[in-house]
C-alpha positions in Angstrom: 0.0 0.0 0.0 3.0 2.5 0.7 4.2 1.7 -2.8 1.3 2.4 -4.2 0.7 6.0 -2.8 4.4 7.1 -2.5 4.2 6.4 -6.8 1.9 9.7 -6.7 4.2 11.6 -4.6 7.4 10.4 -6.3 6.3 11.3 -9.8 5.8 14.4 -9.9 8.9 15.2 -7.9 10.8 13.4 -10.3 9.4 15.5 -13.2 9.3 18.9 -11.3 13.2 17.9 -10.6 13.7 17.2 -13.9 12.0 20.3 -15.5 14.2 22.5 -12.9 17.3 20.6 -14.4 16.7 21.7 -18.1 15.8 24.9 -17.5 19.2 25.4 -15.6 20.7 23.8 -18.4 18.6 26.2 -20.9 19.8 29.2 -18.8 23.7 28.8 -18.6 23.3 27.9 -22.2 21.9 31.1 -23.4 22.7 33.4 -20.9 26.5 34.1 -22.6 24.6 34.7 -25.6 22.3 37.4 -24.3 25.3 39.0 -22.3 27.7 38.9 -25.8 24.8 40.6 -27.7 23.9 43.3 -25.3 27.6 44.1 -25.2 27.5 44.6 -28.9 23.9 46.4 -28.6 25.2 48.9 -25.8 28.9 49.0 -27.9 26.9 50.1 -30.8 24.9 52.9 -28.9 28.0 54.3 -27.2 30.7 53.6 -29.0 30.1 53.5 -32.6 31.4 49.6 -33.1 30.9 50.0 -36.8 32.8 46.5 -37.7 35.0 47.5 -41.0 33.5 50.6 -41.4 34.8 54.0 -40.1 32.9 57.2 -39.3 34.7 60.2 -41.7 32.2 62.6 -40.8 29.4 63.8 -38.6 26.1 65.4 -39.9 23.2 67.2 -37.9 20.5 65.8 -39.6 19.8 62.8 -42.3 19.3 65.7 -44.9 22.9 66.3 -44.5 24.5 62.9 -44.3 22.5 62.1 -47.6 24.3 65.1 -49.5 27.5 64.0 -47.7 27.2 60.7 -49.0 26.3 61.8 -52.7 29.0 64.0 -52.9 31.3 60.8 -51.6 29.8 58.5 -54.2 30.5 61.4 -56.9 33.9 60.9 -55.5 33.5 57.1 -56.1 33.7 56.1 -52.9 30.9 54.1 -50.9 29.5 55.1 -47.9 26.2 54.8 -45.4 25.2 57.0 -42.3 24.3 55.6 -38.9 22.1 57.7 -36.5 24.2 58.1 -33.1 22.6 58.2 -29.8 23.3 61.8 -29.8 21.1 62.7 -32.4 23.8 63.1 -34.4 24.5 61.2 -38.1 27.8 59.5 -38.7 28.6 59.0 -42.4 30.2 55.8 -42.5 33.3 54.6 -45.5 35.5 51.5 -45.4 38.5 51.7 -43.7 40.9 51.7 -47.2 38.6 54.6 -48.5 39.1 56.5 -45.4 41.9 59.2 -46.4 40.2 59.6 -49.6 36.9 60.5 -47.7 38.6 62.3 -45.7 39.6 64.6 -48.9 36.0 64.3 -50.1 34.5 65.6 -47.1 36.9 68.7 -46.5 36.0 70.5 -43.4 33.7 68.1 -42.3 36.1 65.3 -41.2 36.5 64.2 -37.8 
């Protein structure tokens, strides 16, 4: 008779037990993702982590980055614009078109 109730007790245990166990598992597993990406999240609010592209110039508004950047592909040399945190626009260029860019923009280099 014992064995027979303690099965109702047991069972349950046994699953709550193993439920707690996978989603410990679940949690160390994915919690070094979720901390790598809001490192890159907050790096790419604050800092500017652009990967292989490098801010030549700042703009007040998207107007302006847009001319920026058509007067850099007049140049022949690509480039995009980033909205900061700031407010601010970054025009963005590869890092082997940078001095080039640099001459592009004139007095609007960094």
């Amino acid at each position: 008779m014992f064995f027979a109730t303690s099965a109702y007790v047991v069972g349950p245990l046994i699953a709550f037990a193993v439920v707690a166990i996978l989603a410990a598992i679940l949690r160390w597993t994915f919690d070094a993702d979720i901390a790598r990406t809001q490192e890159k999240i907050f790096a790419a609010q604050h800092g500017g982590d652009y990967g292989l592209l490098r801010v030549v110039g700042v703009a007040d508004d998207i107007l302006e980055a847009r001319a920026l950047k058509e007067r850099l592909a007049e140049a022949g040399i690509r480039a995009t614009f980033a909205v900061a945190p700031a407010g601010h626009v970054n025009i963005l260029v590869f890092e082997s078109q940078l001095a080039a860019a640099k001459q592009v923009m004139g007095g609007t280099t960094l």
